[in-house]
N, C-alpha and C positions, 0 to 999 in steps of 0.2 A: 542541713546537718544530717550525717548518717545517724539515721535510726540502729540505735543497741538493744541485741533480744537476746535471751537465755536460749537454748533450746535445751528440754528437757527429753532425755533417754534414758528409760529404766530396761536394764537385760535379765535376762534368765538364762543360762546354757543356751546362748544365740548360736554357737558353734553347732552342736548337736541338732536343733531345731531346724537352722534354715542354711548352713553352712557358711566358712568365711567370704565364698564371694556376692551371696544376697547382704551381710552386711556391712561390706566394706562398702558397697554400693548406695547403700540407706544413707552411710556416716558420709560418705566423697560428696553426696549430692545436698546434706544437707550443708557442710563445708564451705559452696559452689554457687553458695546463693548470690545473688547479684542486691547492688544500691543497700544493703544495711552490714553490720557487724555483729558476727557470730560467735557465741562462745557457748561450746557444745559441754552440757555437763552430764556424763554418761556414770550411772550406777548400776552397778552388777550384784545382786538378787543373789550372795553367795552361788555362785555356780561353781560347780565341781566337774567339767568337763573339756576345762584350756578356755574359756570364755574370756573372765578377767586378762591372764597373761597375753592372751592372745590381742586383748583391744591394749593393752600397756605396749607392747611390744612395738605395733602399726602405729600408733596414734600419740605417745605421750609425751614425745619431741615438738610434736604440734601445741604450740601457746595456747589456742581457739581452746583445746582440747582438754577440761576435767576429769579424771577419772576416780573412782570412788567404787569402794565395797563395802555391802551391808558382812556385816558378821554372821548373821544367819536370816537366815530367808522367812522377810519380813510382807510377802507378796508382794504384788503388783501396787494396791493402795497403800500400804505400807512404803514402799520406796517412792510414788509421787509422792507421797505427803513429805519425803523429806527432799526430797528435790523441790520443793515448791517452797521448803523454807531455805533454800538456797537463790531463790532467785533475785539478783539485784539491779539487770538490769529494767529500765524503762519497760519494756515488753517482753513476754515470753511466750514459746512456743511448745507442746508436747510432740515427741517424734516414736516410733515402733520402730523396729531393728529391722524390719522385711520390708520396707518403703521404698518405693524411689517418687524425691519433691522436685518438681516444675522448678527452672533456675529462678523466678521470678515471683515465686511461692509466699516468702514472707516478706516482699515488698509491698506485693498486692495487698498483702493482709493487713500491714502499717498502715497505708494508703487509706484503705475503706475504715481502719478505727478512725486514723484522721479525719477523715469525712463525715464520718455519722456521731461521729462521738463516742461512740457505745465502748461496752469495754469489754466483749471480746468479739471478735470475727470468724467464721469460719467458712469452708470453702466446699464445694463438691469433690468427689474424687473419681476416678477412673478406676474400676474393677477389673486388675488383670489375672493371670494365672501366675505360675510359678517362673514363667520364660516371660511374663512382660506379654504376652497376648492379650486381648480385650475378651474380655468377658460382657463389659457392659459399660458404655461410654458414659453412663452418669449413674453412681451410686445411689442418688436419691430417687431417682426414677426407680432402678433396681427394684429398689424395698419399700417402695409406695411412700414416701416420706418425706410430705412437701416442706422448701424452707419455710423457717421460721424467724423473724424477725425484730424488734422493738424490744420493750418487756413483755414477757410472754411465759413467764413461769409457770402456765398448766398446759400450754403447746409443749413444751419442753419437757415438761414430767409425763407427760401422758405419750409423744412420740417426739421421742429425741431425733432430730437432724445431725446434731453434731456429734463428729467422728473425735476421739483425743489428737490423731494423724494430724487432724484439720482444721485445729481450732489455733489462734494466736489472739491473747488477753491482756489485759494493763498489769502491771504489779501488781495494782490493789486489788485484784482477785486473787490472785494468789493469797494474799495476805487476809481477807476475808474466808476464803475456803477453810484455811485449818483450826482447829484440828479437823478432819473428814467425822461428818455424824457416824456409829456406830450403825451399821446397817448398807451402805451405801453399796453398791455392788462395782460402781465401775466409776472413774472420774470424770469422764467428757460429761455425762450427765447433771452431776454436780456440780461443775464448773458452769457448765449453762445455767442452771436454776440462778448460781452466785451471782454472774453477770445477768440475768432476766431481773434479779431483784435490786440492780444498779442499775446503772446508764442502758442496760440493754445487749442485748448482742446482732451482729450485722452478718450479712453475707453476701462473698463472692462468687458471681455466679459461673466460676468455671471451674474443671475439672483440675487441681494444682498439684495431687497426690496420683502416685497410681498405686492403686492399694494392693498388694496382694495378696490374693487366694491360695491355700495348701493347707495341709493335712497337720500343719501344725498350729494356725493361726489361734491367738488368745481369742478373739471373737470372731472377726469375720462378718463379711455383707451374705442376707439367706433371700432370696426373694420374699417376697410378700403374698406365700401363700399357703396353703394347707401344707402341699408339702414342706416347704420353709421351717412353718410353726413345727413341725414333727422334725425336722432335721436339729430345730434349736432345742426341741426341748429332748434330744434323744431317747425318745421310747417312754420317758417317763413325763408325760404328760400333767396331770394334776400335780406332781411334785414341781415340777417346773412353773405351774401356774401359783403354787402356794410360794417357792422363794419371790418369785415375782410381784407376788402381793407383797409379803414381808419387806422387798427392799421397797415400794411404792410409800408403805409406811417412812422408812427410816427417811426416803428422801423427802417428803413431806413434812417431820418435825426438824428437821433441817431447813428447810423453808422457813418454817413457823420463827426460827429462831433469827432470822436473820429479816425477817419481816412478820410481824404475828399481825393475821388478819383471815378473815372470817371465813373467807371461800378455802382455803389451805386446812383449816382447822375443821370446819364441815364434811372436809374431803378425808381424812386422815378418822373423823369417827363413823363414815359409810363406809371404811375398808376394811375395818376393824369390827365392823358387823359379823354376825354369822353367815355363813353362806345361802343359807333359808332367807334369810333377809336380804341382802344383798339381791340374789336370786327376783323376790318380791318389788323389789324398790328400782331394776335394772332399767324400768326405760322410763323413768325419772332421772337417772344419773345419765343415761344414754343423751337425755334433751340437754341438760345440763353441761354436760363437756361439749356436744356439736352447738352451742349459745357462746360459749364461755370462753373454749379454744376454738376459734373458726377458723385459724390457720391451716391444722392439720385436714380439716377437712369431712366431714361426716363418715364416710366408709370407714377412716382410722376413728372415729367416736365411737360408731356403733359395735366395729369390732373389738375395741379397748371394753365397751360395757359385755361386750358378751364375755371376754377371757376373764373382765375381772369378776363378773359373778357367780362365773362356773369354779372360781378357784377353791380350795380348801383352807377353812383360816389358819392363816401364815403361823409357823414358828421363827424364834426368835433367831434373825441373820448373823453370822457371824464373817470378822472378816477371812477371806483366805488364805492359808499362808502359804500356799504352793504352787503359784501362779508364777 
């Protein structure tokens, strides 16, 4: 039986951002997939710059194709959350408007749920440029960020592998996710914890996505180094390490809620220490994450305890609306 998946697409002024032929090319190839059925639900983030009419106009004659506008621009998490109470099919997919996915992309991913069981899967991607060049044949190498696999819900909060591009989940994550905890910075991350604290999440080990890189990207792959960490946190360094701490929190009592247990709850009052303490107590949490998460690997433990005890304690996260 062909496998039925949602693919979810949230836009913002994709026209201004990446122009209409980066994503006509995102939407044709998601379209284009092979061995399942597709029914692409695309929501426009009130854009004010021919976005909406522009995907109405290409696309709305196509059955596959939902289209949908927020009334005002409710961000990025704001529009998954509602796209994620739209989804009915069996499986679903997150997609970005500046992608181009592998024809083969969410078969492979059905494939390995069915396989492992777990309930979500996600994939490596290919780091291109703006013309589809390689940058870097394998994202996770990229950014130092080994898979992660099973239930693994502090590999996952601590160094996220999975991309939103990249991930394809059961219903029942979705249906678990929301509403999103107050605090959460980004979805793939939450979605991973969702599925770490279920069946687990799985991974295919090739590149399905070619992701790419420009001057507009909502996130973007930074490599895995000093420079990196200064390029993501642009110039504001300690402010960048304190929202970081702040959403660590919020994804953490999210956890607690959906699984309350002791090692989550431990973790969530050493983040919420002061930084004196924290500072103090760092390579006790240092032995603790490279024991606890062994997936990610020691080098990501040790440098996760040094960012997070140099941070400044967090103020309260709010979500964004102008994403």
């Amino acid at each position: 039986m062909t496998p039925r998946i949602d693919v979810l697409l949230p836009v913002y002024r994709s026209l201004s951002a990446v122009g209409e032929e980066i994503v006509a090319k995102q939407i044709d190839s998601v379209l284009a997939q092979r061995g399942c059925e597709v029914r692409l639900l695309i929501l426009d983030n009130a854009s004010d710059d021919g976005t909406f009419e522009w995907l109405c106009g290409r696309y709305e004659a196509d059955a596959r194709v939902q289209i949908a506008r927020n009334e005002r621009n409710l961000g990025l998490l704001g529009s998954m959350e509602r796209l994620l109470a739209r989804v009915e099919a069996p499986y679903f997919a997150a997609a970005d408007h500046d992608d181009v996915w592998v024809e083969d992309k969410l078969a492979s991913a059905v494939a390995k749920l069915e396989a492992t069981g777990a309930d979500l899967v996600y994939s490596d991607l290919s780091v291109v440029d703006r013309e589809l060049r390689v940058i870097a044949a394998s994202s996770l190498v990229y950014t130092n960020c080994p898979p992660v696999v099973g239930r693994a819900p502090l590999d996952v909060l601590i160094k996220n592998p999975i991309h939103g591009c990249a991930l394809t989940a059961r219903r029942e994550v979705a249906s678990r996710a929301l509403p999103f905890p107050l605090g959460v910075r980004i979805h793939d991350r939450w979605l991973g914890l969702v599925a770490s604290t279920g069946r687990g999440i799985g991974y295919v080990n090739r590149s399905l996505v070619l992701y790419r890189q420009h001057d507009n990207n909502a996130t973007g792959d930074l490599p895995f180094t000093v420079a990196g960490l200064t390029r993501r946190s642009r110039g504001r360094f300690f402010r960048y390490l304190s929202e970081r701490l702040a959403a660590r929190v919020a994804y953490l009592r999210g956890w607690m809620s959906l699984d309350p247990n002791r090692e989550a709850s431990w973790l969530c009052r050493y983040y919420e220490l002061s930084r004196t303490a924290r500072l103090l107590l760092a390579p006790f949490y240092a032995l603790f994450v490279a024991f606890r998460a062994r997936q990610i690997g020691l080098r990501n433990a040790l440098a996760d305890a040094i960012l997070t005890s140099l941070a400044p304690s967090p103020e309260p996260f709010h979500h964004d609306a102008t994403s």
